[in-house]
C-alpha positions in Angstrom: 102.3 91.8 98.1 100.2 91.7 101.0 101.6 93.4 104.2 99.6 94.0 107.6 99.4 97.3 108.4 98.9 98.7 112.5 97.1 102.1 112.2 98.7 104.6 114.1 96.6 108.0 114.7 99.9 109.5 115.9 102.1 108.7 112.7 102.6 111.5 110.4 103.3 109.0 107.9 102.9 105.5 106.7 106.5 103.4 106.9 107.5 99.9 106.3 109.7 98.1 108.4 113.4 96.9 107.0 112.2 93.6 106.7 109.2 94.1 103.6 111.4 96.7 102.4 113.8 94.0 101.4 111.1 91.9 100.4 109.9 94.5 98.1 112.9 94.8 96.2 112.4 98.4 95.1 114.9 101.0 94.1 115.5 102.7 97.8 115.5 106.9 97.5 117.3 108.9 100.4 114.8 110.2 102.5 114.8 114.4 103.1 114.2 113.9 106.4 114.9 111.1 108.8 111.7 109.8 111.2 111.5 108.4 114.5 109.9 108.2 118.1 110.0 108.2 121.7 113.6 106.7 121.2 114.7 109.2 119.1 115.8 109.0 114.9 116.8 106.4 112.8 117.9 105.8 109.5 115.0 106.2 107.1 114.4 106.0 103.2 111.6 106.4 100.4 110.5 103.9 97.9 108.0 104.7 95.0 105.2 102.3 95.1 101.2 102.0 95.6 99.4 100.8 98.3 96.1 99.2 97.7 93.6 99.0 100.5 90.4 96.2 100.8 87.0 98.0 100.6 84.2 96.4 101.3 82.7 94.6 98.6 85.7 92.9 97.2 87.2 96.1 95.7 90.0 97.9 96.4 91.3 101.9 96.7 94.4 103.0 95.7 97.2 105.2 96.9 100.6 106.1 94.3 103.3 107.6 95.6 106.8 107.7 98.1 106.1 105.9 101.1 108.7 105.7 104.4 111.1 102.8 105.5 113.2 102.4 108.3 116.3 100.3 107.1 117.2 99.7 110.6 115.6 96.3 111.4 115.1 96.6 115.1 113.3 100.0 115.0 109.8 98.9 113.7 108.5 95.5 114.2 104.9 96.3 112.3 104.0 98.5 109.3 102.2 101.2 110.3 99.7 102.9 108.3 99.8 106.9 109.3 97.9 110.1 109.0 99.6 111.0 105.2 96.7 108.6 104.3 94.4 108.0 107.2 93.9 111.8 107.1 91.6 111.4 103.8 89.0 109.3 105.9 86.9 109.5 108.9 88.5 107.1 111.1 87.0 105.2 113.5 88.9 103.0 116.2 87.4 100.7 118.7 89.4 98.9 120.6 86.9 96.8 122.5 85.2 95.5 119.6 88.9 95.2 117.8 87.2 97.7 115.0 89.1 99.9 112.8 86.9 101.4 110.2 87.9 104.0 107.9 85.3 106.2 106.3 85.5 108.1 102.7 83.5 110.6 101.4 79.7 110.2 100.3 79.8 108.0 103.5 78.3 108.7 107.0 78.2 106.9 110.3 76.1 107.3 113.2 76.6 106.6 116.8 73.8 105.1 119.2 73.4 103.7 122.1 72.1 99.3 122.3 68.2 99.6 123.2 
């Protein structure tokens, strides 16, 4: 199911909002440790699923395994993809162009200036 996802250098983790968690339908595990924010905690489970991500070129990579929800649906408004995954790429964030690249391994980027 395809979900938008903000990336979030500061999240630990990656967690879905109440709403696609209900969407999702899947078997909700009590989460060892609640998550939260600025504001404080809030109620928090897992769910077992993957998450597939576009490459370029039409493929896709994937990622198995327990991923965050908040169940309260006022404490996230957006999905946000965190550093459990974003951590296995280079990633690359410009905000002026509205650019969010994410590098793997056996790639390289190079930064230069506009003749």
């Amino acid at each position: 199911m395809p979900v938008e996802l903000l990336v979030d250098v500061g999240a630990d983790r990656t967690v879905f909002t109440a709403g696609f968690l209900a969407t999702l339908a899947l078997t909700q595990i009590p989460a060892t440790q609640q998550l939260g924010g600025v504001g404080g905690t809030t109620p928090t489970v897992a769910i077992e699923t993957e998450l597939r991500v576009p490459l370029d070129g039409g493929a896709s990579i994937k990622f198995q395994g327990r991923f965050a929800g908040f169940t309260d649906p006022g404490a996230l408004d957006t999905c946000v993809l965190g550093r459990d995954i974003m951590n296995l790429f280079a990633v690359i964030v410009d905000r002026p162009g509205n650019i969010v690249c994410m590098i793997g391994r056996g790639h390289r980027y190079a930064i230069a200036t506009d003749p």
